[in-house]
gemmi code that builds the backbone of each chain (N, CA, C; Angstrom):
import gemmi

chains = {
    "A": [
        ("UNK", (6.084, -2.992, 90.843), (6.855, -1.772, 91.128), (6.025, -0.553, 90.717)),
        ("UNK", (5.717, 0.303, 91.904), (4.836, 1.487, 91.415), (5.825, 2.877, 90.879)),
        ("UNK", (4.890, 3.455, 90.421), (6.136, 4.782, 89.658), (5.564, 6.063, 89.481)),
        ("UNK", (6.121, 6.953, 89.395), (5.392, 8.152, 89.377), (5.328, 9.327, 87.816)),
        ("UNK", (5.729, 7.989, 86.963), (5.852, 8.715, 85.213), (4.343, 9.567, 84.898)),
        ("UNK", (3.191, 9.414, 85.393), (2.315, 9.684, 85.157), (2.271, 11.133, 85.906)),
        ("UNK", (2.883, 11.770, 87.074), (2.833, 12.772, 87.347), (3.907, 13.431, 86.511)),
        ("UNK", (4.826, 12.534, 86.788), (6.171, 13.365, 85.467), (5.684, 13.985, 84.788)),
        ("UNK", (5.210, 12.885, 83.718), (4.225, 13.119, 82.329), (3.495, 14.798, 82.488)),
        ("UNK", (2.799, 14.711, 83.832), (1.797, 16.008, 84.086), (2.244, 17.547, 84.145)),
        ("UNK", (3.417, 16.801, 84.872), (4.537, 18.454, 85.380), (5.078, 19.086, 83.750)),
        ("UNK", (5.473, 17.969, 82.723), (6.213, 18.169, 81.597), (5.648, 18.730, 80.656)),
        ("UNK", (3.882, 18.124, 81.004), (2.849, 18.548, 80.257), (3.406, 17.751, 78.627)),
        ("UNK", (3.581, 16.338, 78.738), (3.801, 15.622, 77.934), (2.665, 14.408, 77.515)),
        ("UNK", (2.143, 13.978, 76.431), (1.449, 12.998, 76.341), (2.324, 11.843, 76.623)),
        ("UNK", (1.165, 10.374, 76.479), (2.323, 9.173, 77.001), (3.019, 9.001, 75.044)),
        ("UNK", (2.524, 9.410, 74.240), (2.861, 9.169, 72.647), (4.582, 9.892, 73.037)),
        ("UNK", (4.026, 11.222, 73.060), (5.628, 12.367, 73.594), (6.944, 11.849, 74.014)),
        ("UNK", (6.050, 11.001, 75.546), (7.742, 10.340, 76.551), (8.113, 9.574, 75.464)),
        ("UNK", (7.058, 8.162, 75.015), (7.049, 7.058, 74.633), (8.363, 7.605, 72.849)),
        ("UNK", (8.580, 8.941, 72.647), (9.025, 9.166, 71.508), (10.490, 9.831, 71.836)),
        ("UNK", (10.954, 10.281, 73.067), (11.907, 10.845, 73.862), (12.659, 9.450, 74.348)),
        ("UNK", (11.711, 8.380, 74.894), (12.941, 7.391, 75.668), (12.903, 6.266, 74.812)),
        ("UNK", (12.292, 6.669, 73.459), (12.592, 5.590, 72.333), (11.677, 4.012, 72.587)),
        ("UNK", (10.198, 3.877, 73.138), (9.513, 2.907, 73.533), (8.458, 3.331, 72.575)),
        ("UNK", (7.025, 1.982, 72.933), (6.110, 2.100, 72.248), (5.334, 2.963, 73.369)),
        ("UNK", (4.050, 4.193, 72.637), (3.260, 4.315, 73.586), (2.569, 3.341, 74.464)),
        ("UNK", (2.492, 1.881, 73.908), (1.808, 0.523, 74.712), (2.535, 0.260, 75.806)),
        ("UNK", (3.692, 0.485, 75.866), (4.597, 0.298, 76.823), (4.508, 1.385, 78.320)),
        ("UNK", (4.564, 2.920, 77.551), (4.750, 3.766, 78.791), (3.230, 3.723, 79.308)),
        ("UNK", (1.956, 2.965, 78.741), (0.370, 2.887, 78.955), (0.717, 1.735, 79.799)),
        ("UNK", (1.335, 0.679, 79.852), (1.389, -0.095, 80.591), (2.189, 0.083, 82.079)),
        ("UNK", (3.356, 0.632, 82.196), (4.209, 1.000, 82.946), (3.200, 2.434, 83.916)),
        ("UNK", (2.246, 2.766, 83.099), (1.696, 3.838, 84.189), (0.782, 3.205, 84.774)),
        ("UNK", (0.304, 1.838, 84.463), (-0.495, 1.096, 84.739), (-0.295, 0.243, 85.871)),
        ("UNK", (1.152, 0.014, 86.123), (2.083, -0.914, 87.105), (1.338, -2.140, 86.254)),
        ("UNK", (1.390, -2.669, 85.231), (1.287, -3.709, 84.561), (2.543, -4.463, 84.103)),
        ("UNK", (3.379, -3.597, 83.517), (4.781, -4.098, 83.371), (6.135, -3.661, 84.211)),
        ("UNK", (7.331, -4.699, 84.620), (7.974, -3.687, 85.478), (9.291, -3.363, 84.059)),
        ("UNK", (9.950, -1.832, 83.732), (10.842, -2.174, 83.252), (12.368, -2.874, 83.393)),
        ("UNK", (12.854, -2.852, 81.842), (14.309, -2.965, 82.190), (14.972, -1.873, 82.796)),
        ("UNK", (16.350, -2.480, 83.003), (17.369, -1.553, 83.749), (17.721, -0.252, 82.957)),
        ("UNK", (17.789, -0.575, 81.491), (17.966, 0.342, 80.617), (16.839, 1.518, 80.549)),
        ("UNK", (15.103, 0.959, 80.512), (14.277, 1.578, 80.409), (14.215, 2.365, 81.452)),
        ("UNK", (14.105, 2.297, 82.722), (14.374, 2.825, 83.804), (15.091, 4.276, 83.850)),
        ("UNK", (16.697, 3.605, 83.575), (17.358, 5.019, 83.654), (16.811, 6.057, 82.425)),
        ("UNK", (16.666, 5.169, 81.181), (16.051, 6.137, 79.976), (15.331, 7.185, 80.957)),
        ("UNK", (14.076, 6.886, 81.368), (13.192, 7.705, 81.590), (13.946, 8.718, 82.428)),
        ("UNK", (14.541, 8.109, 83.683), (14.750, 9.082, 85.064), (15.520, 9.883, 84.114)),
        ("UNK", (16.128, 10.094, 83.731), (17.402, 10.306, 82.460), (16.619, 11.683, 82.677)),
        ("UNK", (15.502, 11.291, 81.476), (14.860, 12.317, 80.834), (13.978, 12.823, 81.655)),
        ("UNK", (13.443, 12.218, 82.715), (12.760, 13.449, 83.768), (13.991, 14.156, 84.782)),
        ("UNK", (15.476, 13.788, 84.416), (16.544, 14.302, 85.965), (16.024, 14.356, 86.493)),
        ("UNK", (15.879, 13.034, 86.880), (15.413, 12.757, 88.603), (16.395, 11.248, 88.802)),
        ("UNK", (16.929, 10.962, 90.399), (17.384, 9.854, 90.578), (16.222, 8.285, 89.933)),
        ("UNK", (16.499, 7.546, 89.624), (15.610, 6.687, 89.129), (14.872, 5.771, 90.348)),
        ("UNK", (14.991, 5.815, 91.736), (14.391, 5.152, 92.983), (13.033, 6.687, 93.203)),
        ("UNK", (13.371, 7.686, 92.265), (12.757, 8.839, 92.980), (10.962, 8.779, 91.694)),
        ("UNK", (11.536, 8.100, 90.754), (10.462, 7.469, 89.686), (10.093, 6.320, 89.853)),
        ("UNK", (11.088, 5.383, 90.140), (10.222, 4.116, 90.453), (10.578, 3.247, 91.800)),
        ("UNK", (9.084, 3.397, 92.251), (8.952, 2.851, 94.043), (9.349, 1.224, 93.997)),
        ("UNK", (10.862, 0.934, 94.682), (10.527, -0.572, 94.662), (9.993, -1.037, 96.211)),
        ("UNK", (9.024, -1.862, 95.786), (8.417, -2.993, 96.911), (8.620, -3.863, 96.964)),
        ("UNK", (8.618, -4.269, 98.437), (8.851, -5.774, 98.698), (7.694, -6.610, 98.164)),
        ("UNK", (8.488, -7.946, 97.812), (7.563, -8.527, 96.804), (7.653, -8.436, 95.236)),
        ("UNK", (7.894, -7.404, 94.612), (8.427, -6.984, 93.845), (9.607, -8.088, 92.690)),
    ],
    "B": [
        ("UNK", (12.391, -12.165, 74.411), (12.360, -12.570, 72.430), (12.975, -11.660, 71.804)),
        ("UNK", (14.354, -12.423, 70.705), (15.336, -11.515, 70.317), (14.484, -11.305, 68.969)),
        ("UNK", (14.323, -9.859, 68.837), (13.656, -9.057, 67.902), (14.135, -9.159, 66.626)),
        ("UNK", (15.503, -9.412, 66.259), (15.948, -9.846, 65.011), (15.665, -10.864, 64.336)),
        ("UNK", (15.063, -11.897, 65.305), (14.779, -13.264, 64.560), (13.243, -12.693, 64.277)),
        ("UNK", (12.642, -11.893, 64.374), (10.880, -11.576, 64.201), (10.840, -11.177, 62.478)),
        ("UNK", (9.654, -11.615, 61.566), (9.349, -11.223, 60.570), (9.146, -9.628, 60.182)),
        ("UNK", (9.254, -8.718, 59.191), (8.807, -7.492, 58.866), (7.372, -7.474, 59.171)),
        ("UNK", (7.060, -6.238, 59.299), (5.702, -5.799, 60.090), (4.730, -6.003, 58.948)),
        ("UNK", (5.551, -6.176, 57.446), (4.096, -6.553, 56.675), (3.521, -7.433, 56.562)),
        ("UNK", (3.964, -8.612, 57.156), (3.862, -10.130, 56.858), (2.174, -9.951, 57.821)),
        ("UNK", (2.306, -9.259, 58.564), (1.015, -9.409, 59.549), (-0.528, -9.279, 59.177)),
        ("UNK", (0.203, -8.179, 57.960), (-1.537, -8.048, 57.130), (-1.790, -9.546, 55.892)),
        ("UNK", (-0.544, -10.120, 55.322), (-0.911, -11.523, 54.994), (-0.720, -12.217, 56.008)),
        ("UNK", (-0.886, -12.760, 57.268), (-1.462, -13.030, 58.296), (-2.766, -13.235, 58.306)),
        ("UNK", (-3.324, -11.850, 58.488), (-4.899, -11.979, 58.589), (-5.546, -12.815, 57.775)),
        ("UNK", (-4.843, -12.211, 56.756), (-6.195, -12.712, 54.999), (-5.732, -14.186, 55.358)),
        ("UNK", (-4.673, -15.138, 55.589), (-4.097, -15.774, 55.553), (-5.203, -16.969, 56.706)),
        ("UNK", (-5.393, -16.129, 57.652), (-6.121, -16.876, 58.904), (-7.202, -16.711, 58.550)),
        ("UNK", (-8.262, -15.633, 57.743), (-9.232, -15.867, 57.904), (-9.984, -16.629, 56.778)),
        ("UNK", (-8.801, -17.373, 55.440), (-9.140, -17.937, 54.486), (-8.764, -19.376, 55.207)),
        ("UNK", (-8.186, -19.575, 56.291), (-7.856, -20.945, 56.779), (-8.746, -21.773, 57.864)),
        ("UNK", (-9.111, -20.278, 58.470), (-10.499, -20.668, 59.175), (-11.592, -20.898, 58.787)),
        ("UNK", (-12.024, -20.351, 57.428), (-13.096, -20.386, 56.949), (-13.812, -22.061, 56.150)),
        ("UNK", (-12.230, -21.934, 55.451), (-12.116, -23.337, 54.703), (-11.957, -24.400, 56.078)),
        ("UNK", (-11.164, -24.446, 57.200), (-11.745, -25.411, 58.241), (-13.080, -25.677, 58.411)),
        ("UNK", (-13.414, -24.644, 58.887), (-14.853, -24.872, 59.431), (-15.926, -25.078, 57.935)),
        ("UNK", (-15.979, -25.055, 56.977), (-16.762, -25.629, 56.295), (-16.403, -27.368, 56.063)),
        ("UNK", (-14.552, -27.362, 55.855), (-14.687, -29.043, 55.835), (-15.110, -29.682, 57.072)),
        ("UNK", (-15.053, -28.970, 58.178), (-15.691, -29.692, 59.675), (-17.125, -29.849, 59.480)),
        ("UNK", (-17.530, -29.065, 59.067), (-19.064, -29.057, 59.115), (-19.693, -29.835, 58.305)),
        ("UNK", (-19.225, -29.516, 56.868), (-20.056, -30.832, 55.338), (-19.139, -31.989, 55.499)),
        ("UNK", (-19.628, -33.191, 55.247), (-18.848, -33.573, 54.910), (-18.839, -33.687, 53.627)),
        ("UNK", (-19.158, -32.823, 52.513), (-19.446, -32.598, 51.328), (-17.420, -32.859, 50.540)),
        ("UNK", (-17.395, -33.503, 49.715), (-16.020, -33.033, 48.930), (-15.852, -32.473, 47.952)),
        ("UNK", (-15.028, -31.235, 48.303), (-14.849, -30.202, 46.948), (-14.144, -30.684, 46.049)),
        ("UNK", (-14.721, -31.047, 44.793), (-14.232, -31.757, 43.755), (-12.961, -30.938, 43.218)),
        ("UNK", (-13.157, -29.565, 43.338), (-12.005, -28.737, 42.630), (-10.540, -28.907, 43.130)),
        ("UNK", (-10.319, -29.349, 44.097), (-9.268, -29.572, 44.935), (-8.716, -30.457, 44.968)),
        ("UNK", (-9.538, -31.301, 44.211), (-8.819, -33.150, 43.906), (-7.640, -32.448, 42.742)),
        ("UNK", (-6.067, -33.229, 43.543), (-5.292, -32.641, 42.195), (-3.606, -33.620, 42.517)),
        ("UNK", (-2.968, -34.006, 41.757), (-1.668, -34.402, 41.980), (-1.376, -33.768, 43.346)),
        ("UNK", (-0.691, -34.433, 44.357), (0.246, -33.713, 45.219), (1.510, -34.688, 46.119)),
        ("UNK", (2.613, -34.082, 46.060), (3.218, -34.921, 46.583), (3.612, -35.325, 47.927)),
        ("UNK", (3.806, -36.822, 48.050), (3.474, -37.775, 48.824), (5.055, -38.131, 49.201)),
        ("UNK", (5.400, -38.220, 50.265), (6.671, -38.893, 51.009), (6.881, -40.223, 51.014)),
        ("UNK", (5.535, -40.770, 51.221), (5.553, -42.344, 51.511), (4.594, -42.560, 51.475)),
        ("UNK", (3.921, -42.774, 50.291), (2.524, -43.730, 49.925), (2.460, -44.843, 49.885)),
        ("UNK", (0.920, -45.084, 50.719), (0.854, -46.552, 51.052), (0.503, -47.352, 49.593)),
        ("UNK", (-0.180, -46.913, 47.882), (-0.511, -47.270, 47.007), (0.923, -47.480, 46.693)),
        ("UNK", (1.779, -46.689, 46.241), (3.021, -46.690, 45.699), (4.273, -47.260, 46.540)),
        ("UNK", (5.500, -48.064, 45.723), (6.002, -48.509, 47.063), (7.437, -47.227, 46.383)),
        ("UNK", (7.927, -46.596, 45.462), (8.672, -45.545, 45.501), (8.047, -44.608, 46.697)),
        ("UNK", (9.488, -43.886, 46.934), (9.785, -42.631, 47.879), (9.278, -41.114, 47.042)),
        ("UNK", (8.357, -40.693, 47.331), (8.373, -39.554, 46.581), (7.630, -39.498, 45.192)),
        ("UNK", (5.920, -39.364, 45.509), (5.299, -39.771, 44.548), (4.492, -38.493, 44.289)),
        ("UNK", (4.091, -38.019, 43.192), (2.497, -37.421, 42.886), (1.373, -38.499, 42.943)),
        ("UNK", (0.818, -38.414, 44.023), (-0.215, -38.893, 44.515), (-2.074, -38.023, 44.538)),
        ("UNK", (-2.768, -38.885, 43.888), (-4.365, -38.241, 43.787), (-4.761, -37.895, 44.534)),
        ("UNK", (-4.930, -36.567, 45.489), (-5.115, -36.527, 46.629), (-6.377, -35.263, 46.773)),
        ("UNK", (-7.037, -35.124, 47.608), (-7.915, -33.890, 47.816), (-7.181, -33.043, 48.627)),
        ("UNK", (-6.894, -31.680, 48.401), (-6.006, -31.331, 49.253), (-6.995, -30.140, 50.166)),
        ("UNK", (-7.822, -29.882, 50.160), (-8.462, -29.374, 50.973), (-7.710, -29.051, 52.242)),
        ("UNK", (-7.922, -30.081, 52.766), (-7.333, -29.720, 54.579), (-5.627, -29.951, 53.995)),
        ("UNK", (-5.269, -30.247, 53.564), (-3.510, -29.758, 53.457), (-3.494, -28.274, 53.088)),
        ("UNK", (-4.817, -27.697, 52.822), (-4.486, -25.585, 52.032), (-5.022, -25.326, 53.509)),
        ("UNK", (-5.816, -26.054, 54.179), (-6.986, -25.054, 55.475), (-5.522, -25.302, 56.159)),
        ("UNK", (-4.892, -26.087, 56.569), (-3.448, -26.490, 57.528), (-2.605, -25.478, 56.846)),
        ("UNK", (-1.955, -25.764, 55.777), (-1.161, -24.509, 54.957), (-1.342, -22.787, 55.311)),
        ("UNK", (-2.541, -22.591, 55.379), (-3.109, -21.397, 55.632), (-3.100, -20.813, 57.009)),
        ("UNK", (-3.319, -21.790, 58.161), (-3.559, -21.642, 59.648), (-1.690, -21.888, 59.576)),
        ("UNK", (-1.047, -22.207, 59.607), (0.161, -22.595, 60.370), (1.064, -20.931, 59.221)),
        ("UNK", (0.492, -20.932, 58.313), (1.465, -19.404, 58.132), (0.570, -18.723, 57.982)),
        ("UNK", (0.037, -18.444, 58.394), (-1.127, -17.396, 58.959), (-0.587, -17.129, 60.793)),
        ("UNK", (-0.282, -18.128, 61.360), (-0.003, -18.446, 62.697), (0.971, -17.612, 62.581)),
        ("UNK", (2.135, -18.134, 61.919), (4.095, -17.712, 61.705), (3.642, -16.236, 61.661)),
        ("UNK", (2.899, -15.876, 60.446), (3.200, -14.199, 60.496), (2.423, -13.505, 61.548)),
        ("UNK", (1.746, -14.175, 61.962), (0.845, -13.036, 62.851), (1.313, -12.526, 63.987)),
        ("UNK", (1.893, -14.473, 64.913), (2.494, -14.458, 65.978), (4.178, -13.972, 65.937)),
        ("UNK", (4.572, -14.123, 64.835), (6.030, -13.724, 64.954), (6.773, -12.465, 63.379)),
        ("UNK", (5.468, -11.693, 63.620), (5.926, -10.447, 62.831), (6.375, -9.143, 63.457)),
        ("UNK", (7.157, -8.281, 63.357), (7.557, -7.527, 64.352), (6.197, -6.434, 64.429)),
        ("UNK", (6.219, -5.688, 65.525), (5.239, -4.721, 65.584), (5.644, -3.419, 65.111)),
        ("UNK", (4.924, -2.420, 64.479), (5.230, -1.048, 63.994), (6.361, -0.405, 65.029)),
        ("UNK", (6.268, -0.802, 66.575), (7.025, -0.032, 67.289), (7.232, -1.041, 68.316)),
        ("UNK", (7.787, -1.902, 68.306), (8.474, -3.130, 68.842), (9.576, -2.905, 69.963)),
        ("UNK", (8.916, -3.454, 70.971), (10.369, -2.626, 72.426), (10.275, -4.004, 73.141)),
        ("UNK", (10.648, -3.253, 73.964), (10.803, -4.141, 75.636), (9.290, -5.159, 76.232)),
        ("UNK", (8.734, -3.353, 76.390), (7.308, -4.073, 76.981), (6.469, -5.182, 75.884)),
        ("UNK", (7.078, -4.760, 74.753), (6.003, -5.704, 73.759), (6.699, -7.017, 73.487)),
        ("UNK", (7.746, -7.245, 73.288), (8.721, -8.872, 73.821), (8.413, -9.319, 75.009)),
        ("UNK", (7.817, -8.804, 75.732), (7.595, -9.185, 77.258), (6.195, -9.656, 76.985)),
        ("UNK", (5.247, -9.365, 76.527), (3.896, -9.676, 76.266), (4.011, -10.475, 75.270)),
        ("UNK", (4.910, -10.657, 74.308), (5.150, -12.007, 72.877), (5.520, -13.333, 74.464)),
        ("UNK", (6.582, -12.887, 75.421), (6.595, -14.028, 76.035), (5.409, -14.653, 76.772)),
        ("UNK", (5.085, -13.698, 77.844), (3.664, -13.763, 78.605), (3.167, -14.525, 77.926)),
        ("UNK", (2.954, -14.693, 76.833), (1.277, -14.668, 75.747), (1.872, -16.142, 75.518)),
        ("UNK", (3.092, -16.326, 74.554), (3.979, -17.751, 74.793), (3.809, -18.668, 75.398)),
        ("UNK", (4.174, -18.075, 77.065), (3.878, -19.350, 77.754), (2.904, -19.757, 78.386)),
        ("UNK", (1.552, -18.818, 78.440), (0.179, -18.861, 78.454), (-0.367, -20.226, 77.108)),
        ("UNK", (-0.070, -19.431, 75.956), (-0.616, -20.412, 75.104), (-0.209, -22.010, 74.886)),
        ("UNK", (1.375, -22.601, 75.835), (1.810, -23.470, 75.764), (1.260, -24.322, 77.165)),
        ("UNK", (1.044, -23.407, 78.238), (0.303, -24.172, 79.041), (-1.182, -24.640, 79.034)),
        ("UNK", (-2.028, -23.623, 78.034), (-3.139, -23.470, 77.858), (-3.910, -25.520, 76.974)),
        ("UNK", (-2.520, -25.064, 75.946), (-2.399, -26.310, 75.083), (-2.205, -27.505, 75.577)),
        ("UNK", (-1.942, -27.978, 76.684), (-0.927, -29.204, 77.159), (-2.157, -29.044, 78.436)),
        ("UNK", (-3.178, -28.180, 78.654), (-4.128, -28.577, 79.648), (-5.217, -29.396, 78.888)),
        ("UNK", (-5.252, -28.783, 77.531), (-6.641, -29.163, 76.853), (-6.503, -30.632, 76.146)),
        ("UNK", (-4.808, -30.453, 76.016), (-4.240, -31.870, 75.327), (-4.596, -33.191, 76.866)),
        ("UNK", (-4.183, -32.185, 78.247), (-4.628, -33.648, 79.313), (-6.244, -33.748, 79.427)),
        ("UNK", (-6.735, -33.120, 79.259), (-8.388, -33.369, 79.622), (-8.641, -34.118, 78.192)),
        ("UNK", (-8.258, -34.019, 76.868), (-8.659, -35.001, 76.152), (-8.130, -36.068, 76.555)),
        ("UNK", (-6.984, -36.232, 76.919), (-6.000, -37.947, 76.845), (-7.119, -38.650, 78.061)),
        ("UNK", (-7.338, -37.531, 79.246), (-7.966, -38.230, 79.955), (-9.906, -38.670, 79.787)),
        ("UNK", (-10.190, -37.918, 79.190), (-11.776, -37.591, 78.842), (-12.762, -38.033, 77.758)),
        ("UNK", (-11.313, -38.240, 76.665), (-11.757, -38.532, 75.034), (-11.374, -39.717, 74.901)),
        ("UNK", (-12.027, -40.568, 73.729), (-11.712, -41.813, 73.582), (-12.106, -41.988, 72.005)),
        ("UNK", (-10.959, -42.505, 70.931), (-11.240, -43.170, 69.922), (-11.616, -42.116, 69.167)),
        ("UNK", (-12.222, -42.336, 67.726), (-12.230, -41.493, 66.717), (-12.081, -39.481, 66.988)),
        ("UNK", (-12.733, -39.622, 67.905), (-12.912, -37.867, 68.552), (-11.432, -37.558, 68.984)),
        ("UNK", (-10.705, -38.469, 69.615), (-9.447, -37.789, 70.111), (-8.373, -38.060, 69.450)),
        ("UNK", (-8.550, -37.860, 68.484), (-7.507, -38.362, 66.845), (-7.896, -36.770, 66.621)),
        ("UNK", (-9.512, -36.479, 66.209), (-9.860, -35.129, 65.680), (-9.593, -34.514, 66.243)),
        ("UNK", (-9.370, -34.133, 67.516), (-8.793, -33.521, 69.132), (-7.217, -32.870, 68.762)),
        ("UNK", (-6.482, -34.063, 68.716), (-5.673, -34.080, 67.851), (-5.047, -33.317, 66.935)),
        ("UNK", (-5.349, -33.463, 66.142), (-5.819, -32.561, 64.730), (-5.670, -31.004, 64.818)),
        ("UNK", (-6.846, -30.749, 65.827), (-7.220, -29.408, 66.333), (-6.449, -28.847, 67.074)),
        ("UNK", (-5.660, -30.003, 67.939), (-4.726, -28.747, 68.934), (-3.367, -28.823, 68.380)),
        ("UNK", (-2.952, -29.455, 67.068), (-2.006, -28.889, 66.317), (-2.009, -27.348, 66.471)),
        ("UNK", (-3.125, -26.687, 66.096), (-3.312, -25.462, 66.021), (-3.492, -24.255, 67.326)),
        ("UNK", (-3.714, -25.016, 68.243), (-4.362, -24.515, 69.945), (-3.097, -23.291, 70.187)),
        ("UNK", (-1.716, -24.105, 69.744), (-0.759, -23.314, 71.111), (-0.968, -22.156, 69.795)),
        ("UNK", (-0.887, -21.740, 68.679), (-0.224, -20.816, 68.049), (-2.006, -19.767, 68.121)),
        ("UNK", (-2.433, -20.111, 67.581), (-4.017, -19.269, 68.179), (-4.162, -18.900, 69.305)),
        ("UNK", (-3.911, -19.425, 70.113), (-4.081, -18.970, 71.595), (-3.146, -17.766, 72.076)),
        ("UNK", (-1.822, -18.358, 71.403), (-0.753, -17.100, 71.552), (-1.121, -15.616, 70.538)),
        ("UNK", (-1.308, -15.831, 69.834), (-2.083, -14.859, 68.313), (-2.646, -14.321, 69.224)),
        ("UNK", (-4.229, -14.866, 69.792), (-5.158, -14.156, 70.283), (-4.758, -13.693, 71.855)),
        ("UNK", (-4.159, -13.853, 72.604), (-3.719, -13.522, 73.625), (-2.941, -11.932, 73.203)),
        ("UNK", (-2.029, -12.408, 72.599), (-1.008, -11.318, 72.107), (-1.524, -10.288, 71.789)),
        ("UNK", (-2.522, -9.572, 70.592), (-3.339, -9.087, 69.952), (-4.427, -8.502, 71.054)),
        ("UNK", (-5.100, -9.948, 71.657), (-6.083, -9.051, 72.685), (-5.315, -7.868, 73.602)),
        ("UNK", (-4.605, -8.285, 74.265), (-3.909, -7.384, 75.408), (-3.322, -6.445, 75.209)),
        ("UNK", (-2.683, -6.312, 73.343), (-1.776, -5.151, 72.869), (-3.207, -4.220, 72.277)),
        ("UNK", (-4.424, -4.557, 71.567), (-5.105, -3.925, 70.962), (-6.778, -3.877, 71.519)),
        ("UNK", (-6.805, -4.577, 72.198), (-8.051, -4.572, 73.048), (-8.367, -3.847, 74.494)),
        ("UNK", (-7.692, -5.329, 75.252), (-7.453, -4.942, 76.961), (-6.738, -3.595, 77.267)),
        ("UNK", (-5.582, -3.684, 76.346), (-5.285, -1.875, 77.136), (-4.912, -1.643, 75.673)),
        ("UNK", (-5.644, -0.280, 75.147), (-5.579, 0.086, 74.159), (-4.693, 1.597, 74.458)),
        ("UNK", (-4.071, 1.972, 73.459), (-3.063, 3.095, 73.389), (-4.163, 4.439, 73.295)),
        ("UNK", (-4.360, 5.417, 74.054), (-5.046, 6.472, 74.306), (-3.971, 7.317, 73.567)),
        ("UNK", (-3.763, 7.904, 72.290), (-3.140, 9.018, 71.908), (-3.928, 10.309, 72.062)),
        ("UNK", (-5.254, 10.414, 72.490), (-5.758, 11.790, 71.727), (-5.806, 12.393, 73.354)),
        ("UNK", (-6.027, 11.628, 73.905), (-5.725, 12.202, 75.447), (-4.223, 12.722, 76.039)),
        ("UNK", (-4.576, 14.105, 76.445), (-3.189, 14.752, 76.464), (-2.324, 14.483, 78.095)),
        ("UNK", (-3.175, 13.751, 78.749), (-2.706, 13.481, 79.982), (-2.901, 12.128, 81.048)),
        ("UNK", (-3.362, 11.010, 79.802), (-3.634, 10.288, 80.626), (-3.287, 8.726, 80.095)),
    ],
}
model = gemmi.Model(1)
for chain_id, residues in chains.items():
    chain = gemmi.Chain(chain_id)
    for i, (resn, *xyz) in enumerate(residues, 1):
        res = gemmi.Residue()
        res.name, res.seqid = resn, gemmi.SeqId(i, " ")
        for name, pos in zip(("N", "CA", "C"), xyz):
            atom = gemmi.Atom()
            atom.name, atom.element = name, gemmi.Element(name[0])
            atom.pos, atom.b_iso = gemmi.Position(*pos), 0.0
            res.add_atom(atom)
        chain.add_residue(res)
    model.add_chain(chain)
structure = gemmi.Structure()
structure.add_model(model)
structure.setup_entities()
């Protein structure tokens, strides 16, 4: 699942330490997730969109296959 | 992996000292077969073949019962201590790493059953007592502190 936290991140002018301290994760986590290495939970998900207000399909692209 | 059953995050630094006094003492009894006299000492025995009581102090060298002692809680804290900042993504990589190291183990366990024969695959044996929990350790560890390492000083990336 690809995502667009890394532009978020850019617009907010936030490090990944910053989000990773706002949606209550490890920075290893939001380093991985910008990575498309891990997909999150349902919870992690809305956390973020939460905190960027944005719909959460508008942060994270799902693909088929997926 | 439910995070409540995981050890405190300090257990991890006796971990280390823990593994690298268990490895050390392995690999010297693998290597000499020299016996460290200091280590000859009472220890107790479940079912000794000298003694016909249950539950004996028995003369024993305990060497490889401290190098085993040392590797298997050295293993416990390393692999199952919580992390400074313990979430989602990092239970997800304790599993990954899990069932990597359990398949990893049960490949090396069939290429001996099939490959090894007699005294060597007793020692085989022996050794992959230890395979699944090292493998998971080092899996775990590589990928959280190596393969992708946490970039804090970078403000955007």
């Amino acid at each position: 699942m690809k995502n667009s936290i890394k532009v978020q991140r850019a617009i907010h002018e936030l490090t990944q330490a910053d989000l990773a301290k706002k949606v209550n994760v490890s920075t290893w986590t939001i380093n991985m997730l910008e990575a498309n290495k891990y997909n999150p939970s349902f919870s992690l998900a809305m956390r973020i969109a939460r905190f960027f207000d944005k719909p959460v399909e508008e942060i994270f692209i799902y693909e088929e296959g997926d | 992996m439910y995070s409540n059953l995981l050890l405190p995050t300090k257990f991890k630094k006796a971990g280390w000292i823990m593994l690298i006094a268990g490895l050390s003492l392995g690999i010297l009894l693998h290597f000499n077969s020299f016996v460290y006299q200091f280590f000859n000492m009472p220890w107790p025995s479940l079912f000794s073949e000298d003694e016909k009581s249950i539950l004996v102090l028995a003369p024993n060298n305990i060497a490889d019962e401290l190098a085993s002692i040392l590797l298997i809680c050295s293993i416990l804290c390393l692999g199952f201590s919580r992390e400074p900042n313990e979430d989602d993504g990092i239970a997800a990589l304790r599993r990954e790493s899990l069932i990597w190291a359990v398949v990893i183990n049960y490949l090396l366990l069939l290429f001996a059953v099939i490959f090894i024969r007699e005294l060597l695959f007793l020692k085989i044996l022996a050794y992959n007592m230890f395979t699944v929990g090292l493998v998971y350790v080092g899996r775990f560890n590589y990928f959280l502190y190596v393969k992708y390492p946490v970039k804090n000083h970078e403000k955007l990336n």
